[in-house]
C-alpha positions as CSV (number, residue, x, y, z in Angstrom):
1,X,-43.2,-11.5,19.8
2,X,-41.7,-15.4,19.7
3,X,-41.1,-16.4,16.5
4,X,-40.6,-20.3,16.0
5,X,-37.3,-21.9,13.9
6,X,-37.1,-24.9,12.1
7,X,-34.1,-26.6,12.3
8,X,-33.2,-29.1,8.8
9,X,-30.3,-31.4,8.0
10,X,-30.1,-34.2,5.1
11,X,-30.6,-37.7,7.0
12,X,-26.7,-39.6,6.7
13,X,-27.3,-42.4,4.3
14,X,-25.9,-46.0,5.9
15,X,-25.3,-48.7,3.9
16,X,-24.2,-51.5,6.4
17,X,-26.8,-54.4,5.5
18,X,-30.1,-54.8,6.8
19,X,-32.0,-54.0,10.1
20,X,-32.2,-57.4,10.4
21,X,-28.4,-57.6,10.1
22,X,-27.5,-55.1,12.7
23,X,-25.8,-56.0,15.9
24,X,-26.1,-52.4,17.8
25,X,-28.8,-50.0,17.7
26,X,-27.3,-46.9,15.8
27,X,-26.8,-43.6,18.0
28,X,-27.9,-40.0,17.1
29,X,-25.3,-37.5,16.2
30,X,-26.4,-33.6,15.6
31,X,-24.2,-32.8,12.8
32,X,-22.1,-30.0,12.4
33,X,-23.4,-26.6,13.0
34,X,-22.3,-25.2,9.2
35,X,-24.4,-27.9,7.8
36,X,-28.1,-27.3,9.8
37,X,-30.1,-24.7,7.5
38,X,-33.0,-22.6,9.3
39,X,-36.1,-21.0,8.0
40,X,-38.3,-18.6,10.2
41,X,-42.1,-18.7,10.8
42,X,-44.6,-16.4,12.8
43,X,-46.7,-18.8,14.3
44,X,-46.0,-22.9,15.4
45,X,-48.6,-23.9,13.3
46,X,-46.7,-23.2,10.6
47,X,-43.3,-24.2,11.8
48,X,-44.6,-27.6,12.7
49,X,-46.4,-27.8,9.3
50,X,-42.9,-27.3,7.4
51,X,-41.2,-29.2,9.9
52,X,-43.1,-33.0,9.1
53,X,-43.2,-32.2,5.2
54,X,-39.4,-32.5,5.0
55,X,-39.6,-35.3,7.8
56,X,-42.4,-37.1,5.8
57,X,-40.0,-36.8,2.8
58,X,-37.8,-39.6,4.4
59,X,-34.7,-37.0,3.5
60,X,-34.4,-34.5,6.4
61,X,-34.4,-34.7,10.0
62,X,-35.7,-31.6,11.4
63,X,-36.4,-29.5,14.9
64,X,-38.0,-26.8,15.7
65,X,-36.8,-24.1,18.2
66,X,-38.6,-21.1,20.7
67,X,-37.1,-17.9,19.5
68,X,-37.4,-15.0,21.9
């Protein structure tokens, strides 16, 4: 049975001026692996469900993962 994983961290706050202001695009860096929580669901449906409620929240950045 494949169960699906959704994969949350809190989203770094930046407080370097405006996007008006910036000179270089900022780069994306998967934080550590101690600070990444997980929660488990049955079906995709509900993984994906999950998954763009914390997005949406403008607090989380979140993927989701196959388990075998």
């Amino acid at each position: 049975m494949t169960g699906w994983c959704v994969e949350y961290w809190r989203v770094p706050k930046r407080y370097e001026g405006s996007h008006a202001q910036m000179s270089e695009q900022l780069k994306f860096v998967k934080p550590e692996p101690k600070d990444i929580s997980r929660r488990y669901f049955d079906n995709y449906q509900s993984a994906t469900s999950y998954a763009n409620s914390l997005f949406d929240s403008g607090n989380y950045y979140t993927q989701i993962v196959k388990q075998l």
